[in-house]
N, C-alpha and C positions, 0 to 999 in steps of 0.2 A: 522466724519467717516474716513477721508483719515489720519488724525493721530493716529485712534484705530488700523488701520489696519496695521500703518507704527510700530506702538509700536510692535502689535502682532509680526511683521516679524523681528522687531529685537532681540524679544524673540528667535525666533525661528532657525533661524539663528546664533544666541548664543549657542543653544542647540545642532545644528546639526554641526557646527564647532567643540563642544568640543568634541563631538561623533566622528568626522572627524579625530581630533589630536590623539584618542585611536587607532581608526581604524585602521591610517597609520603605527601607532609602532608598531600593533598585525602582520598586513598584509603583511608591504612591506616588507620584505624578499622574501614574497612567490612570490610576484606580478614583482619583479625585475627578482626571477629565470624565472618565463612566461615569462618577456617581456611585460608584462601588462603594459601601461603608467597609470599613477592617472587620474583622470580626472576632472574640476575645478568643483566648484557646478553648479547645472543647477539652475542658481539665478532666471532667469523669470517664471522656472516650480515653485519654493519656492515663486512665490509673487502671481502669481496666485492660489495656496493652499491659503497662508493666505488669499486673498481676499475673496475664498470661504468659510473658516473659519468665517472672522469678518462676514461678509453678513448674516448665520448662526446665528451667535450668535446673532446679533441686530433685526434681522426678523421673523426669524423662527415664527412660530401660536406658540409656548410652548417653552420655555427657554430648553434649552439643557447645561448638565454639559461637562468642557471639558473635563475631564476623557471619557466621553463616546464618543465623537467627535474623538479625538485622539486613540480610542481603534479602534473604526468602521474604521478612517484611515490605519490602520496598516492591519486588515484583509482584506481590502478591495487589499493593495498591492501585499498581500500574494498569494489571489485572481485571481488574475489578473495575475498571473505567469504561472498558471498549473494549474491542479485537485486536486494534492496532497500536496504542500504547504498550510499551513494555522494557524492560529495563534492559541495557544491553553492556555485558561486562567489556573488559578489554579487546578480548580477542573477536565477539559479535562484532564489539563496534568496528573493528579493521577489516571485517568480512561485511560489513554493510559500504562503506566506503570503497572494498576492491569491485565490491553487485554495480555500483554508478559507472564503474568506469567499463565494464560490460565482461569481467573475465572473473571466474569462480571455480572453485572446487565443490563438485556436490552429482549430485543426480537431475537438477534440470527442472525442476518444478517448483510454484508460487502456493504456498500454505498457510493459511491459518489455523487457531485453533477453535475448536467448538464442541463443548460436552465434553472434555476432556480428553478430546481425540484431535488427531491432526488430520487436517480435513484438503485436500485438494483444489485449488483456486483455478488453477490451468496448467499442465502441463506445456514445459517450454518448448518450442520448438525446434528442431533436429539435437536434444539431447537424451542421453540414455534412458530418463523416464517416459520420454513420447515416445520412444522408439520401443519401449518396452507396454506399452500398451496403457497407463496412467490414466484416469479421463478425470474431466473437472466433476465437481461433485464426491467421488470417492472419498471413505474415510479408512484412513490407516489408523490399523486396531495393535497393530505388531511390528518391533523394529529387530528383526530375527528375532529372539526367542524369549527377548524381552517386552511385556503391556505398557501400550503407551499411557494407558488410565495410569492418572497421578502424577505423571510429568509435565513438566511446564512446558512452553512451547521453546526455550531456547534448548534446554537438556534435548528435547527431540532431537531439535535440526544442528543438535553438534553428534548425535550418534549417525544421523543421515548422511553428514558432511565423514569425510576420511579422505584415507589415499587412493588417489587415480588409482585404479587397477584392480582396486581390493571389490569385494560382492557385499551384497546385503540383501536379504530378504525383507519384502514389506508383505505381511496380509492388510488385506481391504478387503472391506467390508460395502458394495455396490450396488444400488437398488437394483430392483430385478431379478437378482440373484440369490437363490438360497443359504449358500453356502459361502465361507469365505474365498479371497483369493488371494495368489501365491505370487506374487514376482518380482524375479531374482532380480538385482539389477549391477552395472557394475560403473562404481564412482568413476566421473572421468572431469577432469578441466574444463569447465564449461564456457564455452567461448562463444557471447552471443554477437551473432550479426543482424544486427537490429532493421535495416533495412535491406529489401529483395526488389529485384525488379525485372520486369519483361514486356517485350512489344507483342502485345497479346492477337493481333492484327495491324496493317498500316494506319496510323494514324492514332491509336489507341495506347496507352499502356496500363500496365498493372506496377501497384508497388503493394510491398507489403512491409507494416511495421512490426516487429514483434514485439518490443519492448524500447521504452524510450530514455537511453542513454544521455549523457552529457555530450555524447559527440551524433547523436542522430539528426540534427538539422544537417550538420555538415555534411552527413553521406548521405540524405532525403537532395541536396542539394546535385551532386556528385552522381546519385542515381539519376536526377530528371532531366542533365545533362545529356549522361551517356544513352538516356531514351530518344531525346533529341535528335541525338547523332543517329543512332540505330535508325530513324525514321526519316531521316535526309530531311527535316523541317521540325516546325512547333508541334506539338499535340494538338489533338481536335477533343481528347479526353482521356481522361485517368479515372480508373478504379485504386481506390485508395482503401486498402484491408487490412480491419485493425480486429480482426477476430482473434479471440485469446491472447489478447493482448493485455496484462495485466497492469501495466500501467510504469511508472519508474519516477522519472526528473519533470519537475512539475516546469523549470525553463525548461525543458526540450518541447514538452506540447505546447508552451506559449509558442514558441519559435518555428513549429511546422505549423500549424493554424495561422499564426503571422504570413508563413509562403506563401498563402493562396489566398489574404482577403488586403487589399488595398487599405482600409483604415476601421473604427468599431472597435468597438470594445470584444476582447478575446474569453476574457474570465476573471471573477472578481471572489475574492475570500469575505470573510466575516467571523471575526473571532473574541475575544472579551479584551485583549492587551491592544494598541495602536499599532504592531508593527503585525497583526493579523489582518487589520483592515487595509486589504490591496486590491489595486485594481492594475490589470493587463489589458494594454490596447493595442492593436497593429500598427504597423507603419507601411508607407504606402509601398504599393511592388504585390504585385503577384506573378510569381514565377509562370503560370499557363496561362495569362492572360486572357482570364473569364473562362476559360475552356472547361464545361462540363466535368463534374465531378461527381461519381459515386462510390461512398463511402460502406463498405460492410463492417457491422457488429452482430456480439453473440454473448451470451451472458458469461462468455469468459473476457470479455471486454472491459475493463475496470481502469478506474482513477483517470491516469494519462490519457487515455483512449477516451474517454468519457467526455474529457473535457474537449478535444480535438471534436470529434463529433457533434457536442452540442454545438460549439460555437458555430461551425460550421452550416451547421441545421440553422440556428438561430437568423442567422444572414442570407442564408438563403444560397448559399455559395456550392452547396453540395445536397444532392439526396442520398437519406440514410436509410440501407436495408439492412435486411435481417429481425434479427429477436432481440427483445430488450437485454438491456446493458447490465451489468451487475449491480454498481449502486453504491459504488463508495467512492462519496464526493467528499471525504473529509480530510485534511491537510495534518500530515504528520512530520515535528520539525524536530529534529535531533539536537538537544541539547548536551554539550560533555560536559560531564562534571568529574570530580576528584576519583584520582587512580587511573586514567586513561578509560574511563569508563560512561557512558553516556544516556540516557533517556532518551526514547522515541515517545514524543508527546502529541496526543492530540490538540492540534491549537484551534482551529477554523475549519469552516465549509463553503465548500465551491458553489458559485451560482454562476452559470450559462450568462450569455449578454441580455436575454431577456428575465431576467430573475428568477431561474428556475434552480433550486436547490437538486443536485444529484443524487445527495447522501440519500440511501433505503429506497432510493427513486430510481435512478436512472434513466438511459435517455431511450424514447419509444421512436422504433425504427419509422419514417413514411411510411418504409410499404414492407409489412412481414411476409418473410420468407423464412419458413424455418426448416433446419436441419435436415436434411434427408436422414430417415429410421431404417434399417434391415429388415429389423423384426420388432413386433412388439413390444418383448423381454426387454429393448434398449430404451423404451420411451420413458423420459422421467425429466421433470422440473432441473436446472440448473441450480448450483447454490449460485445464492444471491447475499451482496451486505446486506438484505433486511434480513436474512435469515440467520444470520450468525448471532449469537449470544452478546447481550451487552449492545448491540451495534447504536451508532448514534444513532437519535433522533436525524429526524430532515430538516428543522428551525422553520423559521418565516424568511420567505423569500422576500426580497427588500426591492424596492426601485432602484436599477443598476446606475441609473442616477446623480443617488447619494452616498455610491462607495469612494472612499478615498485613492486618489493616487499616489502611488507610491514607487520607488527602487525599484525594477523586476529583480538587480542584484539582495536584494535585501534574502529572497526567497529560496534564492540556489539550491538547490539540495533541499530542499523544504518538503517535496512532494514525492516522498519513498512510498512504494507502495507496500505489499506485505513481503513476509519472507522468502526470500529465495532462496532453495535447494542445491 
């Protein structure tokens, strides 16, 4: 035993050296401009892994492959960082990349996980889980007649994800409520149309974001047209509604915040690597030409929506109602790595134009207005990123100042929000 285990660690420690020598060449530039020291390996963490490794392999009740050992290691670190870190195989990664371009297979709702449950972030809008009754907050305890306790958050949302047409039972588990609940749902193509619009009276419109796409400035654009036209002149004002709106393409909300403020800084990152540290600023143009703006959020309003919001508040360009925001201002950047397989890694946090960190914070309406209640039984706290397990920290807000500027392309796809159903 004590030479399987001594073999294994110098496997491993072969493997993690040679990673270490790549690391250093990629890194240390970056790491010398911080001031970062290297730091040697933590050899007694690396021998107590293999020990738990070889023990594994020799004991275990059923032989286990190391592919799968070493894969559960990896998400397990990812894990263990935050909410939204987390490893994503092959086939995640290709269903991450088809969520940006706004067309899915699934039931329709934004999830994390928390306490070992899969927890409710916002149900999407006009898809089978909203229509079937969803609300944010809920925790789904059962995926038909199997316990989500002990599943990782990707095993979940590939038994949620299936074929259009097919049913699933979710129980949830809903404050207020004694007893669990029941519903059926049934997977369908989930086709989001990220922007809505309407002449709410003359001179007035409404738009609404659900979620922010790679192609959402172009139909924010294409909407405030066709409202134009609807109203035979310019607007005199817009309502701009970003409730449950969980967030998406970190350029799509530089670029609708861009529509409507002539110049300012939009939104600036902070992270430990150089290409974390960025700053967004507008350019000049505003599509309504100063024309009164109010913006609605609700604690299903996250990331994307957040950042729109604050900047907006920050310039003074919009009044923000409703109930505070969710509170996840943290920048999650998709790294691929070997096998077609890839890392969602926490890199940075977003700070507002006037150095306001979002992360566990979020953004606080002008003037609340909250929810209309039926009954009692429905009153209850939203989840929120401070409330999730792990969630970052908020940092020190900085003097917007002294962020660096940078490529907005450097960041494309940088700003995913959580999982979509």
């Amino acid at each position: 035993m004590k030479a399987t285990t001594r073999y294994i660690l110098v496997l491993l420690l072969g493997v993690l050296v040679g990673a270490g020598i790549t690391l250093d060449m990629t890194v240390l530039a970056e790491r010398k401009e911080t001031g970062e020291a290297l730091s040697p390996l933590p050899l007694d963490e690396l021998r107590t892994f293999t020990e738990v490794f070889s023990r594994i392999k020799s004991d275990y009740v059923e032989s286990v492959e190391d592919t799968k050992l070493l894969k559960d290691a990896i998400q397990g670190m990812l894990s263990g960082l935050d909410p939204h870190s987390t490893y994503l195989d092959p086939e995640s990664f290709r269903d991450v990349r088809i969520e940006t371009e706004g067309q899915f297979g699934g039931l329709g709702i934004e999830v994390t996980m928390e306490n070992g449950f899969v927890k409710v972030v916002a149900p999407i809008e006009d898809t089978p889980a909203a229509r079937a009754g969803l609300k944010t907050g809920d925790l789904i305890i059962r995926l038909d007649e199997k316990a989500v306790k002990g599943m990782t958050l990707t095993e979940a949302v590939r038994i949620m994800r299936g074929r259009p047409g097919s049913d699933i039972v979710l129980t949830v588990v809903r404050e207020g409520h004694t007893k669990p609940l029941k519903f059926t749902i049934t997977r369908a193509v989930i086709k989001i149309r990220s922007v809505k619009h309407r002449l709410l009276e003359p001179g007035y419109g409404y738009l609404r974001i659900t979620q922010f796409q790679s192609s959402t400035n172009k139909n924010l654009i294409i909407a405030l047209k066709k409202l134009d036209k609807e109203n035979k002149g310019k607007l005199k004002g817009l309502v701009l509604d970003l409730r449950n709106n969980p967030g998406g393409v970190l350029n799509a909300a530089v670029a609708v915040s861009d529509a409507f403020l002539n110049d300012g800084l939009i939104v600036y990152t902070e992270g430990r690597v150089a290409d974390s540290q960025l700053k967004f600023s507008a350019t000049p143009g505003d599509l309504l030409d100063g024309a009164p703006i109010v913006v609605l959020v609700n604690g299903g309003s996250a990331s994307a929506s957040e950042i729109v919001a604050g900047a907006l508040q920050d310039h003074r360009r919009a009044v923000v109602i409703g109930t505070k925001t969710f509170g996840k201002g943290s920048v999650q950047t998709i790294v691929p790595v070997s096998n077609g397989s890839a890392l969602k890694l926490t890199t940075a946090r977003y700070f507002t134009p006037n150095g306001r960190s979002i992360q566990a914070a979020g953004i606080e309406p002008d003037i609340i207005a909250e929810e209309a209640k039926l009954t009692r039984s429905d009153k209850g706290d939203r989840l929120k990123e401070a409330d999730l397990a792990r969630h970052l920290e908020n940092g020190n807000a900085k003097d917007s100042k002294g962020a660096k500027k940078k490529d907005d392309k450097k960041t494309k796809g940088a700003g995913l929000s959580l999982i979509h159903i």
